[in-house]
C-alpha positions, -999 to 999 in steps of 0.1 A, spaced: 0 0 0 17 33 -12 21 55 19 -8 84 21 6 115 5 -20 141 23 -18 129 60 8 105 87 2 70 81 -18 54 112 -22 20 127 -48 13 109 -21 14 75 1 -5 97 -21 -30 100 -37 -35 70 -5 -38 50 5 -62 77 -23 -82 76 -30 -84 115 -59 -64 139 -52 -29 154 -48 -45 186 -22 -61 173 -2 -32 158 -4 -20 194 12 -46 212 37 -49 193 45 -11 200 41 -12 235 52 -45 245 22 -53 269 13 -87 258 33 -109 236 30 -114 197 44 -144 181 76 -135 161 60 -143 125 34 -115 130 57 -89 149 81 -89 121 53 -83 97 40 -53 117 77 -42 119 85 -45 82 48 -27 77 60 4 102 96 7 81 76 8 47 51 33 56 67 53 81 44 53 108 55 69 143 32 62 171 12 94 184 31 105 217 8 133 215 -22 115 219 -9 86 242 6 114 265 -31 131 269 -41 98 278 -18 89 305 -22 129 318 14 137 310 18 174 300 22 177 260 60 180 252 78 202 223 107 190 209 136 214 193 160 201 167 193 222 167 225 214 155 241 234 183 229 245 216 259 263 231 262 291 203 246 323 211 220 332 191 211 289 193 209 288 233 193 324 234 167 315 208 162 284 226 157 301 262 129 320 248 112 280 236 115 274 267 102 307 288 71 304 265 63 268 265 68 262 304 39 298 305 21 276 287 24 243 301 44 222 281 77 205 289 107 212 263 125 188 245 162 199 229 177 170 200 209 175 187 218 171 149 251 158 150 256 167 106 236 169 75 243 135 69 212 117 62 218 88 86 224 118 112 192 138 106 172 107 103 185 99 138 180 131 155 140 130 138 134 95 149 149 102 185 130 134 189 97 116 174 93 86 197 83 111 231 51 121 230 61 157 213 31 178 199 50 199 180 86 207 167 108 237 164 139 235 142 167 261 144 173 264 110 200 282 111 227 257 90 227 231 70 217 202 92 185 226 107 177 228 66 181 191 63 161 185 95 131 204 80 130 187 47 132 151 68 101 156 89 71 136 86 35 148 72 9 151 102 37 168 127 32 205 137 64 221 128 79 259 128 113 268 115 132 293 132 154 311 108 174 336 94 156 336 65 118 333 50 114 299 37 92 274 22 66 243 31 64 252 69 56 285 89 89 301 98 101 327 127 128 350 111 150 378 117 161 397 87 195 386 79 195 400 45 183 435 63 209 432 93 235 430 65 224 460 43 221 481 72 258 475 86 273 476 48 255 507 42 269 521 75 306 512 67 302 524 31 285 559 47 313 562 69 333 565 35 348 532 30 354 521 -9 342 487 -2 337 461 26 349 424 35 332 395 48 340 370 70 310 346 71 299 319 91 286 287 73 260 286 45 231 259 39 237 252 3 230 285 -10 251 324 -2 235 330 36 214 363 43 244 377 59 262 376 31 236 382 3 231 413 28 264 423 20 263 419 -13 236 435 -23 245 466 -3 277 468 -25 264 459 -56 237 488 -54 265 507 -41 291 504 -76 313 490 -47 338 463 -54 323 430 -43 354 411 -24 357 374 -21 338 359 7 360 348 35 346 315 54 354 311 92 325 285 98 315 290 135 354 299 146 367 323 161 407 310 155 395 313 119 388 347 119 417 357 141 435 341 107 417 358 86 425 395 108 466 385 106 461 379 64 436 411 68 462 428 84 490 429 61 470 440 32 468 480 35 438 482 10 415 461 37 397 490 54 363 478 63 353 442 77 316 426 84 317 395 103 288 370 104 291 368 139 304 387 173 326 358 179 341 359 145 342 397 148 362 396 184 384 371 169 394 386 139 401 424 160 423 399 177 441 390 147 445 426 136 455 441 166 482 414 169 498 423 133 500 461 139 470 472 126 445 493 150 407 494 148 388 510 144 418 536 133 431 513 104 403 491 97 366 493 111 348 460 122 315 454 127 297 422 140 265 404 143 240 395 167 246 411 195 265 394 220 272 405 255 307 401 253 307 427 219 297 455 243 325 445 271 351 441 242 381 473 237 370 487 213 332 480 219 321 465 188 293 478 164 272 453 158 238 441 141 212 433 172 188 406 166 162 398 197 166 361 198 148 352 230 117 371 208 124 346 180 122 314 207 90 329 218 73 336 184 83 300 176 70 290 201 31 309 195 34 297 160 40 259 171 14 262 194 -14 276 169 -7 248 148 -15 221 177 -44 239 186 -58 242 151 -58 278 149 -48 301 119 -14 316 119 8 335 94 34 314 75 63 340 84 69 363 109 92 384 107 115 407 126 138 438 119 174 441 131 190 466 149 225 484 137 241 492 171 266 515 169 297 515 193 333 520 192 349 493 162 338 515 131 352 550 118 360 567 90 394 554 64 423 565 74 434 590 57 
């Protein structure tokens, strides 16, 4: 039996392609009572081809557990990740749910399929994925029909309802700034991309293209700070290299570090600006300019989408956020 393309398989698929009862099906999924191995292995071979996950949801009302939401990341010690993920949390406990966190270890299909299944056999209502990489994208694409599921992003995207903040704004606005400031043209120094140039960077480059500016190579860092600091050091010995955006604060404290340890002062010689707004960034000699982005405000309208779509009420497919360009200390005019 081809597996329903408009709704989750149910038991009832599992056991019609198996050729046993429902009551069957279920004790073989829970164990209570035992099923001779011939049939078990037919209800097993029927749940692989279809697909079928067992409604934690519903068992959980049942059993009066509270209703549980599970959050895919690929990280949960970054800052925007554990930020964005406090504000699940605040907003689902207000609520009354209980807060799941799976880890995607890659993109690699056996890795997202892992992290899915995992996530998918607790009795979760609903699922938020930090779709912030590529194994956030991969998780999104890998989730079953008949799940209630909300991307949080940096970017509007496709199939499910998405939280955002505006990368592609954040990154126009602190190009812009540099440029005003009276720089000929600005570097990058991004963090990773899911398949596709990241908002940060298209950002950046659309700033410079409607600029005339020159449109320098994009330098990749990943999530590393060490990587930046080598990119300030290369940076630094180049006397053209006025003007820097970094995809992150980390990568932005990093790479001053790498400048500053090469000669070259900032914001005197070259201005920096980050994104995100870290913390640290504000604590940091020179205070660094950076793009703001309200994070614990993204958890928490992930969160009220999620939670429309269990309840069955109508919600908007993005919402959508603004940045803010906070100015500090790490940009300034060329020198002269």
């Amino acid at each position: 039996m081809p597996r329903p393309s408009t709704r989750a398989p149910a038991i009832t698929d599992v056991a019609k392609l198996a050729g046993v009862s429902v009551p069957t099906v279920s004790r073989v999924l829970t164990g209570s009572v035992p099923v001779s191995t011939a049939r078990r292995e037919r209800v097993l071979a029927a749940i692989e081809e279809l697909g079928y996950r067992p409604n934690g949801a519903a068992r959980a009302l049942v059993k009066g557990h509270q209703s549980v939401i599970a959050v895919l990341a690929s990280d949960t010690t970054r800052y925007g990740y554990a930020v964005t993920i406090q504000g699940i949390e605040e907003a689902a406990r207000a609520a009354g749910f209980i807060v799941m966190i799976t880890v995607i270890e890659s993109e690699e299909p056996a890795a997202v399929a892992s992290a899915v299944n995992l996530a998918l056999r607790n009795p979760v209502s609903g699922m938020i994925v930090l779709k912030f990489d590529p194994p956030g994208v991969a998780a999104v694409r890998a989730l079953p029909k008949g799940v209630p599921v909300v991307a949080a992003s940096g970017s509007r995207g496709t199939g499910v309802p998405h939280a955002t903040l505006d990368d592609i704004e954040g990154a126009v606005k602190a190009t812009e700034y540099l440029l005003g400031l009276g720089h000929r043209t600005v570097h990058h120094v991004a963090i990773p991309t899911s398949g596709r140039r990241a908002g940060r960077a298209a950002g950046w480059q659309r700033a410079l293209a409607k600029a005339g500016a020159e449109i320098p190579e994009v330098m990749y860092a990943g999530w590393d700070p060490r990587r930046a600091y080598e990119h300030g050091r290369s940076l630094g010995d180049r006397p053209d290299v006025t003007a820097v955006l970094c995809g992150n604060d980390e990568l932005a404290i990093g790479l001053m570090r790498g400048l500053r340890d090469v000669g070259r002062r900032v914001p005197e010689d070259v201005s920096v600006v980050g994104f995100d707004g870290h913390p640290l960034g504000e604590l940091w000699a020179p205070a660094l300019t950076t793009v703001e982005q309200d994070f614990a405000e993204l958890g928490q309208r992930s969160f009220n989408l999620v939670a429309a779509l269990i309840e069955g009420r109508s919600s908007p497919m993005t919402s959508a956020r603004q940045p803010r360009l906070v100015i500090r200390e790490s940009a300034g005019p060329p020198p002269v």
